[in-house]
N, C-alpha and C positions, 0 to 999 in steps of 0.2 A: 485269358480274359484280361485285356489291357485298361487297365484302373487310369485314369486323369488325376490333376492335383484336384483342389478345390477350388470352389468359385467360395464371391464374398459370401456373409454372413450380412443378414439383417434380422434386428427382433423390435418388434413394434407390440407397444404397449397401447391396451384400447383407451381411447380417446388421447394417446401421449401429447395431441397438441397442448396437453393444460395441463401437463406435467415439467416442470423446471428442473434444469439440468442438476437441479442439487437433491432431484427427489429420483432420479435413476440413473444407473450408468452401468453401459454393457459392454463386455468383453467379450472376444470370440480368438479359438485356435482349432487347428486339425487336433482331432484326435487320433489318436493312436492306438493300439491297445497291449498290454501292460507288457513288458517283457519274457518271454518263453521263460518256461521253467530249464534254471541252470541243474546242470547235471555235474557227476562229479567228475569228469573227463573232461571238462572246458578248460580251453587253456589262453591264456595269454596272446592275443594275435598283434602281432607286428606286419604292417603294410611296408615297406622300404622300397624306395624310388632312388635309384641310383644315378645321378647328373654325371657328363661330361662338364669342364672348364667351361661351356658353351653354353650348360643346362642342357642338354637333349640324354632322353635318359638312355643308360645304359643295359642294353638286354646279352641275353647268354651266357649269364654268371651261373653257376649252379650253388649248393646248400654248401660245398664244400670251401666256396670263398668267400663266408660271410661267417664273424663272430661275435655271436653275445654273450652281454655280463649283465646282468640283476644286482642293483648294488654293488659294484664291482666284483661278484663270483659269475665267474663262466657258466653257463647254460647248454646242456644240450638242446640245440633244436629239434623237438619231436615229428615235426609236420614242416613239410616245404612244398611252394609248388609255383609257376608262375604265370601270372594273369596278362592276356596280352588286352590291349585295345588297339583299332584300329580310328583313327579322330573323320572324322567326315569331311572328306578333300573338299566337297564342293563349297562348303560356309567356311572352313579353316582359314584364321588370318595368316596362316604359316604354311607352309608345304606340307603337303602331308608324307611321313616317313614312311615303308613298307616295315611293314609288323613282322617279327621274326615268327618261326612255331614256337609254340610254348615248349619249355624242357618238360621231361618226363619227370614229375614227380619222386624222389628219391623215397617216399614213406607216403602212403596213402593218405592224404588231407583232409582230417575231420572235419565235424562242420563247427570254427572253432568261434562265430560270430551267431547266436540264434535267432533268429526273424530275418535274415541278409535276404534281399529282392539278388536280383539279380547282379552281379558284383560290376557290372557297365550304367549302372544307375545311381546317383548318386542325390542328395536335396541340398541344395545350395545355397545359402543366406547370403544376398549378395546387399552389401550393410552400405549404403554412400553416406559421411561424415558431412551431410547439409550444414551443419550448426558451424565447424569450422576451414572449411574448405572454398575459397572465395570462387566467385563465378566463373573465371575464367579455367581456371583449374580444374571444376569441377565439370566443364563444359567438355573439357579434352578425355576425362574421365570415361563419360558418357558416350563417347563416340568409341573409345576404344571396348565397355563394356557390352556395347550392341553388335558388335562382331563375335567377341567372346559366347553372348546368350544364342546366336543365330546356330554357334558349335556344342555350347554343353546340350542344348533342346534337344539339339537336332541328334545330339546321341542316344537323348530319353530320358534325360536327367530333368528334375524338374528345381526348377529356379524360385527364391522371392523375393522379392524386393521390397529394403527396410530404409529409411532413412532416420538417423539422428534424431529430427526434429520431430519428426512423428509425423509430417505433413504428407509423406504419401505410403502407403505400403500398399506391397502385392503378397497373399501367401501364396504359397510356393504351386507351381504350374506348369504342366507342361504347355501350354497353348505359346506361342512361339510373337504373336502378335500381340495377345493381353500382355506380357513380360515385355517387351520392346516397349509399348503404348506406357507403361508405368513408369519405365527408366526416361521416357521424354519430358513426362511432367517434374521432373525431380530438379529444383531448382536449392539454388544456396540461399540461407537463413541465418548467413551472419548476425548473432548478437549486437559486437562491437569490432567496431573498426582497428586493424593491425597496428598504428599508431597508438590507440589507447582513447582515451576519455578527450582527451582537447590535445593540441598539433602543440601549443607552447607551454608546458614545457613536453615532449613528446615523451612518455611515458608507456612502453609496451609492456605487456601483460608478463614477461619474460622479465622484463628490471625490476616490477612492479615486485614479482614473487622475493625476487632479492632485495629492495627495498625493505619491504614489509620485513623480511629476514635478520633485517640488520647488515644488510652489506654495505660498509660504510663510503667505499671508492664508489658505488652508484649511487648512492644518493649524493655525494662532492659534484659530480657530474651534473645530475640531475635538477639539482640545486644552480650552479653556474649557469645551465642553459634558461634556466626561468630567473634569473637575475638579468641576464643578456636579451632576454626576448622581448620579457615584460615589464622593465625597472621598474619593479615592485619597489615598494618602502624599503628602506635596510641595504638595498644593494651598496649605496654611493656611500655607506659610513664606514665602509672597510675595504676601500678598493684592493687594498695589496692582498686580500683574503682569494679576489677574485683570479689571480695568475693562476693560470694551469697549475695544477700541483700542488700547492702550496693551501688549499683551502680543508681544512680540521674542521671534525666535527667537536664541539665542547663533549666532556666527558660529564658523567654525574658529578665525577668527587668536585667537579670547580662552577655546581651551582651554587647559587645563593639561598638566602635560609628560605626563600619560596619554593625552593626544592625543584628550580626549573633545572633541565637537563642539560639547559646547554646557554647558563652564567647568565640567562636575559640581555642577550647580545642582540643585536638591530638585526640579523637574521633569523632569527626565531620566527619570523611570520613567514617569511620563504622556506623554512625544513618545514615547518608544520602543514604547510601548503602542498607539498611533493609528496610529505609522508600519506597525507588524507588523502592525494589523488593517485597513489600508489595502493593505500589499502583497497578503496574503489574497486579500481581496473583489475587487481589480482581477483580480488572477491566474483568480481563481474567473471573471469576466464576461469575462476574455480569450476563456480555454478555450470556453465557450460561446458567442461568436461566432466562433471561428475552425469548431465544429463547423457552425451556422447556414452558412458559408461553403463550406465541403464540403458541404454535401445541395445546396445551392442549384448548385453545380459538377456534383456527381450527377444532378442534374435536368438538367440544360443538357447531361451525357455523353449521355441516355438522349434528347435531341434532336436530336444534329448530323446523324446518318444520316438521319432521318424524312424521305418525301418531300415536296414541298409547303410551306407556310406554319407555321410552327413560334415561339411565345413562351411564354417563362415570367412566371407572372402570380405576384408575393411576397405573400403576407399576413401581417402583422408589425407588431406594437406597437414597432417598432424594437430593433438594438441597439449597443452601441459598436463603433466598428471600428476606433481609433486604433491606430497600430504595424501594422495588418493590409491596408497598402497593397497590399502585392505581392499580397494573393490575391486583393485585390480587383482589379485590375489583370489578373491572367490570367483570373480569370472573367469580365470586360468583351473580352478580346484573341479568348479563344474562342469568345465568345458573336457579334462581330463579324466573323470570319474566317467563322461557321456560319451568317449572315444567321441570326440567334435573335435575338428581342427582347424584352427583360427589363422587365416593367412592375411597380409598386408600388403596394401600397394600405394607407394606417396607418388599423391596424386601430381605434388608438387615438382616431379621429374630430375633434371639437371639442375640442380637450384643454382644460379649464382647472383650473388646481390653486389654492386657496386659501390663506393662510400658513398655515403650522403643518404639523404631522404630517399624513396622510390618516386619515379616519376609521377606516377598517380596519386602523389599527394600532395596536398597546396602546401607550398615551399615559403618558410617566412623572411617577411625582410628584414630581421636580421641575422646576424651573421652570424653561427652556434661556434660556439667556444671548440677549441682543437679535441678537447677531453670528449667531447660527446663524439665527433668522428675517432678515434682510437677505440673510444668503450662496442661502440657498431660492429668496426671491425674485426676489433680483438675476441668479443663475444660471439660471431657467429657463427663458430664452427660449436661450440657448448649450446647454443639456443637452438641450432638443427635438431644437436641430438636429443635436446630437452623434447622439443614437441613430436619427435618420432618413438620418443623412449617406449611409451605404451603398446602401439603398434610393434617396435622390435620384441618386446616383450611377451607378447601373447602369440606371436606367431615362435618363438625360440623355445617357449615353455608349454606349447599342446603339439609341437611339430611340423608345426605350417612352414611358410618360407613369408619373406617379407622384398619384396622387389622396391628397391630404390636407387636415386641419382643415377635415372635411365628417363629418356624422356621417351622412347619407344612404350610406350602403354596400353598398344596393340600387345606388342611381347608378353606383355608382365601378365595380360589378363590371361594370355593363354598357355603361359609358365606356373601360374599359381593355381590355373581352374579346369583346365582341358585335360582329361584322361593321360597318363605317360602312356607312352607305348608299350611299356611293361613294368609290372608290379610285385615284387616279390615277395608273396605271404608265406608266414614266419609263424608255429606260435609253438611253445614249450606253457609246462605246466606252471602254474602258479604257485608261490607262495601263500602263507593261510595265519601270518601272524598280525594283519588288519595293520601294516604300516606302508607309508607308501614306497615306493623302489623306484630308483632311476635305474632307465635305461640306456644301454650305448651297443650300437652294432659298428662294426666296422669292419673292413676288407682283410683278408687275408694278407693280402702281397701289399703293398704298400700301392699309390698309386696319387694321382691329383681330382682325381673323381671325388665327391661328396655324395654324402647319402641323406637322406629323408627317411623320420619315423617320429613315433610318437617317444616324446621325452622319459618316460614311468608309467606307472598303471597303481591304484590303489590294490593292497593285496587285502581278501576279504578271512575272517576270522574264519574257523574251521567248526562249520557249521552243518546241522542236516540240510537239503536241499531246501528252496523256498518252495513256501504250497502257492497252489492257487491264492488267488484274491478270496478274501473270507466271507464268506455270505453274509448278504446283505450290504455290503460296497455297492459304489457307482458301479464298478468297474467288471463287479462280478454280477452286476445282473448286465451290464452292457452282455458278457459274452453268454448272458443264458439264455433261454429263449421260453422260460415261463411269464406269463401273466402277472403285474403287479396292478390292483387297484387305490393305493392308499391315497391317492391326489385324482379328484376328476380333471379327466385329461381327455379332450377328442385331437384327433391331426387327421391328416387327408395328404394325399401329395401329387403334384401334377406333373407332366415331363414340361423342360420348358424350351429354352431356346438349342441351337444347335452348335456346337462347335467345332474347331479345327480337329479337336481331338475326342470327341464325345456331346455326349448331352446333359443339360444342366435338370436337375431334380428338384424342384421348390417342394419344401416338408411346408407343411401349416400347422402349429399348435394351438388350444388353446383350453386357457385352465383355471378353472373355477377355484376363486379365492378364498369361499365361505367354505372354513373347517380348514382353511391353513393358520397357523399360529403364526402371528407376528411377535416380537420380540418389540416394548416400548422406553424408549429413552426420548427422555422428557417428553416432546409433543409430538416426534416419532413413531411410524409403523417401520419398522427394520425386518429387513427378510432378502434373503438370497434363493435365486431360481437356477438349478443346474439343468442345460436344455442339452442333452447327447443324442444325434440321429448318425447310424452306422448301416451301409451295405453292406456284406455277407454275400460271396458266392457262394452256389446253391451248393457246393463241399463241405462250405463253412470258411473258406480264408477270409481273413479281413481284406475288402477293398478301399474302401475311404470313408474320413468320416469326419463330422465337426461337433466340437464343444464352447457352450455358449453360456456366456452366466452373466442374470442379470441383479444387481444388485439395488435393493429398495430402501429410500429414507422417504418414506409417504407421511405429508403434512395428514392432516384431522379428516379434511373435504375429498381429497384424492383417494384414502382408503374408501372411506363412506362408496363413492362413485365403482372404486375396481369392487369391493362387493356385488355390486349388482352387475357389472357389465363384466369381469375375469380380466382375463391377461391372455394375448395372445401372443404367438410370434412366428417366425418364419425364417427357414433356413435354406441354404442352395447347397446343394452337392454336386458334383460332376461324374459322371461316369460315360463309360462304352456303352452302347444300347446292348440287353444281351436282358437273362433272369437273376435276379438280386433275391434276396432278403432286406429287410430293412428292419431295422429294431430302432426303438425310439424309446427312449430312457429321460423322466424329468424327477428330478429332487430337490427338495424346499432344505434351507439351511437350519431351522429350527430344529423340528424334532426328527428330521431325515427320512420324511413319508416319501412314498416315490410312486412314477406312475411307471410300469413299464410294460410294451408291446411290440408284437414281431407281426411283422405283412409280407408274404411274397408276392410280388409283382415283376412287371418287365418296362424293361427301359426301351420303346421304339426306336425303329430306323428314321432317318429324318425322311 
């Protein structure tokens, strides 16, 4: 029975026209349901993709030419075996290779991942960096990724599409035409201009950070060229100050008793001026990459559940992430504890920048001091790395790969995203002292081949197996299939439109508000609504499902009215036409009343 991704989510509140955006607000993801109970035979699974010099991977190695260490102690591998794929010749941007036979297994291969779909399936969070990625860059992006999506679809993997900004997203789908149609609308949402805040004195976000730092040879610079652009006050009373080289910043110890920093010299209004338009611009490209930082976390929330083979693929002309260790740090921690694996691709290609201004910006008339073409130059091989830093980072430290200064971006999508032709699953038993462990495989024989896997694996404490979800959870009445009445609840559901790959399911809710608890702060009704509808083949496997939560800050007038009229909402599912279950699960955040119901029905043929 062939499950679809999902279609959107809508929840509509009754009468919402005369409800203000600050009295509700809804979120929606796929559900999933909760991790198989771990056994104590699970072990540690290593995926390893072996590249030629070329990137094409390497097949017909056997167990015997692969070694790992935990922590630096050697590991026997318990379970070997090798996965082939075959990529689909006809949408592939690349040739397609003839797939070797899989080797024979050396040790019979448990099942060392629990809930894995079928290991040619994978869910894709394909991330486009709108917020700093300029149009044109991100236009080459786009075309190279709708080759990419025509191959991973067409293998069965299903895709979603997330942008930065938040301005467009797809969850994740196989339909091959809704996934194409999403990545078209996906336009760039620059902040601020690569220049900075104003062209004289030009101030990028990258001097800005060093500025603000105290780096005192860019601000000399910085200073010079907005003396030369703009003769501000103070430039003309110290001209010999202004010769390349020779211009000092005053120190504390040689202020005056007004405790100015720098002796109340006729330049104080020009440092003050670069400093304030340096804190600015930095602050401005902060905020924008700590957002970048959150969608790319959001993408990586809307994968930990997924079952099966799960990465996020970044697209991004890079951006700075200095000071933004820690997030960078938990979206690496989480993305490793969820076996997710984060790969990069700069969008930016062969980068090469010439002295001077880039053409595309208005050029001033005057003439910038020598120091500001040296600082350009001298800096741009450290400012690459600065704004790629993150992207190398997260794809080094969950295992991904990171494809850059290649302007082939056809390649890269289908090096970072397209099945290898063979996959070598690995897994030996775990350690159980709850600390984390790096990992390293490497070859046998020596060789110029590199290998792909995940970096470590958190080791879990030595524990009895986990139970079930504990009665009375969302989670365990989603998988039960008794009766809850504690909230009046009716729904209905219709089949609706038709798709490439299935049909779409509209759930209808709706739920009477008298005898739910609000919770009141100051002139506030507060209350959270959990809306869960799940398929079920008639077996019992999970097939799809979505969760939806609406969150209430209801003025005086607005409760009054949801009293008498309820709350309604509506959700879309997608499936294969074929016989389902469906269970429909809602819970209030106050006291945790819940309504919950099972319906079998069938999904038509179109």
């Amino acid at each position: 029975m062939a499950a679809v991704a999902l279609a959107a989510v809508f929840l509509s509140v009754t009468s919402a026209q005369t409800l203000g955006p600050d009295e509700v607000r809804i979120t929606s993801r796929p559900y999933f349901p909760p991790p198989a109970i771990r056994v104590e035979s699970q072990l540690v699974q290593l995926e390893v993709v072996v590249r030629d010099p070329r990137g094409r991977a390497v097949c017909g190695l056997t167990k015997e030419d692969f070694a790992v260490r935990d922590s630096g102690k050697g590991r026997e591998v318990s379970a070997f075996s090798v996965e082939v794929s075959t990529p689909a010749a006809s949408n592939s941007p690349r040739p397609a290779r003839p797939a070797p036979q899989p080797e024979t297994p050396s040790i019979a291969p448990p099942q060392i991942q629990p809930g894995r779909n079928s290991p040619n399936i994978r869910w894709i969070a394909l991330v486009f960096d709108d917020l700093n990625t300029p149009t044109a860059d991100l236009g080459r992006a786009k075309i190279a990724a709708r080759r990419f999506i025509r191959e991973a679809v067409g293998s069965g993997d299903r895709v979603g599409i997330f942008t930065t900004s938040g301005a467009k997203t797809l969850e994740f789908s196989g339909d091959t035409a809704a996934v194409l149609a999403a990545v078209a609308t996906v336009e760039s949402h620059q902040r601020a201009a690569a220049s900075g805040l104003t062209g004289c004195p030009r101030i990028t976000a990258y001097e800005a950070y060093h500025i603000v730092n105290g780096d005192v040879s860019v601000t000399q610079v910085k200073v010079e060229e907005a003396c030369r652009c703009s003769g501000a006050a103070g430039c003309d009373a110290s001209p010999e100050l202004m010769t390349p080289g020779q211009f000092t910043l005053p120190t504390s110890s040689s202020s005056g008793d007004r405790g100015d920093p720098y002796g109340g010299g006729p330049l104080v209004p020009v440092i003050v001026s670069v400093q304030s338009q340096a804190r600015q611009t930095w602050e401005q490209a902060r905020q924008a990459s700590q957002v970048t930082l959150e969608a790319i976390r959001a993408a990586l929330d809307q994968l930990r559940r997924a079952p099966g083979r799960r990465m996020v693929v970044l697209a991004s002309s890079g951006f700075l992430s200095a000071t933004l260790d820690e997030e960078q740090d938990a979206i690496i921690d989480e993305a490793v504890r969820a076996g997710v694996v984060i790969s990069s691709l700069d969008a930016k290609g062969l980068y090469a920048e010439a002295p001077g201004r880039p053409i595309d910006e208005p050029q001033e008339e005057a003439e910038l001091p020598v120091g500001s073409t040296i600082l350009q130059i001298e800096s741009l091989g450290d400012r690459l790395d600065s704004v790629d830093s993150a992207m190398a980072r997260f794809a080094e430290s969950t295992g991904g790969q990171f494809f850059r200064n290649n302007n082939d971006l056809d390649f890269g999508f289908y090096q970072l995203g397209v099945m290898p032709a063979c996959t070598y699953l690995m897994g030996f038993p775990p350690a159980e002292d709850g600390e984390y462990h790096k990992i390293k495989v490497q070859l046998s024989k020596k060789s110029r081949d590199f290998l792909e896997f995940r970096p470590g694996y958190f080791a879990r404490k030595k524990a009895p197996p986990a139970q079930p979800p504990a009665t009375g959870t969302l989670e365990a009445e989603v998988a039960g299939s008794d009766e809850r009445t504690d909230l009046r609840v009716a729904s209905s559901e219709t089949p609706g439109n038709v798709t490439s790959t299935g049909r779409q399911l509209t759930i209808r809710t709706h739920v009477e508000v008298q005898g739910v608890s609000f919770h009141t702060q100051k002139d506030r009704r507060v209350q959270k609504l959990a809306f869960v509808a799940v398929l079920f083949a008639p077996d019992g496997r999970w097939v799809v499902g979505k969760e939806a939560v609406m969150d209430l800050t209801l003025k005086p007038e607005s409760y009054e009215r949801l009293l008498k009229s309820g709350i309604s909402g509506m959700m879309t599912l997608e499936a294969a036409p074929g016989a389902y279950r469906l269970r429909i699960v809602v819970q209030e955040g106050v006291d945790g009343k819940m309504s919950a119901t099972s319906k079998e029905l069938r999904i038509p043929q179109a």
